[in-house]
VOKOLLO-284462 format. One record per residue (C-alpha): residue in three letters; x, y, z. Coordinates in nm, 3 decimals. Layout:
N
ala | X | Y | Z $
...
//
This chain:
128
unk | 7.786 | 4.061 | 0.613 $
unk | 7.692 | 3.876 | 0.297 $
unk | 7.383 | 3.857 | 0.132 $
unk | 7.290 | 3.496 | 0.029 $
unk | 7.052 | 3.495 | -0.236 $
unk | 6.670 | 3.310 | -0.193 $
unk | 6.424 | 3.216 | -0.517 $
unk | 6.106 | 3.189 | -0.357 $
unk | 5.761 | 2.968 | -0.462 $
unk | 5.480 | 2.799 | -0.328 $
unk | 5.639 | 2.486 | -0.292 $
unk | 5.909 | 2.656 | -0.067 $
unk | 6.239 | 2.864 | -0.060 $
unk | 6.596 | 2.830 | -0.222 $
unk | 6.925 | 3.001 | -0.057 $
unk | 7.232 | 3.003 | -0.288 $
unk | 7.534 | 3.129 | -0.234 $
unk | 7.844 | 3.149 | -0.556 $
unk | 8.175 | 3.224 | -0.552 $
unk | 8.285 | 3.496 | -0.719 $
unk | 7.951 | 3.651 | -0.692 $
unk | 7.873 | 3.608 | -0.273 $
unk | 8.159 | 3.387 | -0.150 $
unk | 8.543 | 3.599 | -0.144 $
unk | 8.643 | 3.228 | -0.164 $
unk | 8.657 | 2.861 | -0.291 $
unk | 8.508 | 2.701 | -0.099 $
unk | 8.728 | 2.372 | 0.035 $
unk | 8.544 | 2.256 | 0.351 $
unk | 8.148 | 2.291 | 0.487 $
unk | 8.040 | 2.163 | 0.808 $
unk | 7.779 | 2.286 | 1.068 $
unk | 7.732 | 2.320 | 1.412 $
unk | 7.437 | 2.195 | 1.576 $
unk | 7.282 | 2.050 | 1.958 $
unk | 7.467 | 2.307 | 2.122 $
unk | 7.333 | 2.312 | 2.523 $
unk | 7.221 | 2.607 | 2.641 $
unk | 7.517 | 2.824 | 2.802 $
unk | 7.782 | 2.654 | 2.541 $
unk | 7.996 | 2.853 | 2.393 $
unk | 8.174 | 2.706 | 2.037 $
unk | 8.501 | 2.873 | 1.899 $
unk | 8.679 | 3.029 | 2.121 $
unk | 8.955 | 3.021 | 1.829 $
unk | 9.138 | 3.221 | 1.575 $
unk | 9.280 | 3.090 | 1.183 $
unk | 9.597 | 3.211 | 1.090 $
unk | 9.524 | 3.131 | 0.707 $
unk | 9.176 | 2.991 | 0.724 $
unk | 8.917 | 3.215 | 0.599 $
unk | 8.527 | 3.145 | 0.706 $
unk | 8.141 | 3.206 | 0.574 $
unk | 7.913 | 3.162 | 0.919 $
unk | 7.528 | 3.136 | 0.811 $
unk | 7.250 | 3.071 | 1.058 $
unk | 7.036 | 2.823 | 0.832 $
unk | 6.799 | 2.768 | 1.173 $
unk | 6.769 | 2.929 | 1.487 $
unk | 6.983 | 3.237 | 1.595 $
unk | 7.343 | 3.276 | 1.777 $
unk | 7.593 | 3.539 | 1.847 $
unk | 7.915 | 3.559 | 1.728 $
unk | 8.162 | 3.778 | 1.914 $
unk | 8.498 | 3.893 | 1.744 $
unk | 8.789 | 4.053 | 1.781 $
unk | 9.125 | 4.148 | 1.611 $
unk | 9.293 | 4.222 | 1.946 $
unk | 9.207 | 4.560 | 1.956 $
unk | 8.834 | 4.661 | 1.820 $
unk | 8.546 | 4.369 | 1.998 $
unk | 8.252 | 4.324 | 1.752 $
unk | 7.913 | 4.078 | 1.770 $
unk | 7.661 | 3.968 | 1.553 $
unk | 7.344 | 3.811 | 1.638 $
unk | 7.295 | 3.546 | 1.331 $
unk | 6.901 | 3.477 | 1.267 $
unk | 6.863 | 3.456 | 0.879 $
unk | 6.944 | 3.192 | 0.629 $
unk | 6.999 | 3.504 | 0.419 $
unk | 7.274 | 3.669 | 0.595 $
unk | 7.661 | 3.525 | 0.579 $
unk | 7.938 | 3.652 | 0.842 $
unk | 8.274 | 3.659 | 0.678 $
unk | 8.528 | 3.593 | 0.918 $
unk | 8.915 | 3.664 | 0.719 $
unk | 9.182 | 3.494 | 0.901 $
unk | 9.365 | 3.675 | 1.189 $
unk | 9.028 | 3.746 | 1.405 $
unk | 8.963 | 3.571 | 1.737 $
unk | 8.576 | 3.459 | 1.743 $
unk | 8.310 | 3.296 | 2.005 $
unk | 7.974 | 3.137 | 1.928 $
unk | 7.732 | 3.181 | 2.226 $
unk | 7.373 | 3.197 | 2.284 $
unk | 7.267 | 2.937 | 2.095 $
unk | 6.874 | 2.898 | 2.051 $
unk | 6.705 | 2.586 | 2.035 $
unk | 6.754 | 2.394 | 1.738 $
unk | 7.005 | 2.662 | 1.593 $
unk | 7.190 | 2.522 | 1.342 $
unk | 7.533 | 2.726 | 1.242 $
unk | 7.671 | 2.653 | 0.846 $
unk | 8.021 | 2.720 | 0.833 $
unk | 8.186 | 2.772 | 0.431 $
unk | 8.567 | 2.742 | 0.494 $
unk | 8.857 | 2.855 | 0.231 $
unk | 9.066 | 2.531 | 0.325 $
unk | 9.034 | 2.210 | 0.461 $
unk | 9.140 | 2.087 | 0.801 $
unk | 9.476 | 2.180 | 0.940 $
unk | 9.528 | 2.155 | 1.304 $
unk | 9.838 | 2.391 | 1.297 $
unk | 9.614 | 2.679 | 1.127 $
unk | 9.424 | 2.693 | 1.449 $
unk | 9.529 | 2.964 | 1.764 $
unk | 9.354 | 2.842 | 2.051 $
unk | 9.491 | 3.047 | 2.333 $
unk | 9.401 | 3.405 | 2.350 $
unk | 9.773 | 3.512 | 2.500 $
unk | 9.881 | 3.353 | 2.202 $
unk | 9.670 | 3.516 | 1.976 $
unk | 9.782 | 3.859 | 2.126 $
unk | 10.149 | 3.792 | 2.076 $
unk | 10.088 | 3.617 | 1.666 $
unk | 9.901 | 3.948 | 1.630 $
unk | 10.142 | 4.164 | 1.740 $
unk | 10.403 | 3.992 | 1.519 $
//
């Protein structure tokens, strides 16, 4: 988990997050996630390069991982809390509350052939 930074005052709140200082990455892509229907799962995916920053800025989710071996989740609630995701880990978005919105930071832009989207497969690249 990383720890996003907020400056608070009566006219509202600030989250900031640097690289170097929060982010293990340059940032090269941002996009979020949002309207998800109850009972949707997202992701359902795994980067071989690709490294990610997942930050509930509304709502909550869960984010289940694995490596193949060990399963983790995280329920994401707080615009103050960042899940790094490294490359090489299969993940699933789920439970998605109302009006949840998911940030995603990525380490590189688009690439279609960066993407595993069978779990078989991901077993065997891991195993490589």
């Amino acid at each position: 988990m990383i720890d996003i930074t907020e400056v608070s005052s009566e006219s509202g709140s600030l989250w900031y997050a640097e690289v170097g200082r929060h982010l293990p990455f340059v940032v090269q892509r941002i996009y979020y996630i949002i309207d998800v229907p109850e009972g949707a799962e997202r992701g359902a995916h795994a980067h071989k390069a690709l490294d990610q920053v997942l930050i509930s800025v509304s709502g909550s989710f869960v984010v289940d991982l694995t490596d193949g071996v060990s399963k983790w989740s995280y329920t994401l609630n707080h615009p103050g809390k960042g899940l790094f995701l490294p490359a090489g880990i299969w993940r699933g978005l789920q439970h998605f509350s109302t009006k949840a919105i998911c940030l995603v930071l990525a380490s590189q832009t688009y690439d279609a052939s960066d993407y595993i989207r069978d779990f078989d497969e991901f077993l065997a690249w891991k195993s490589k």
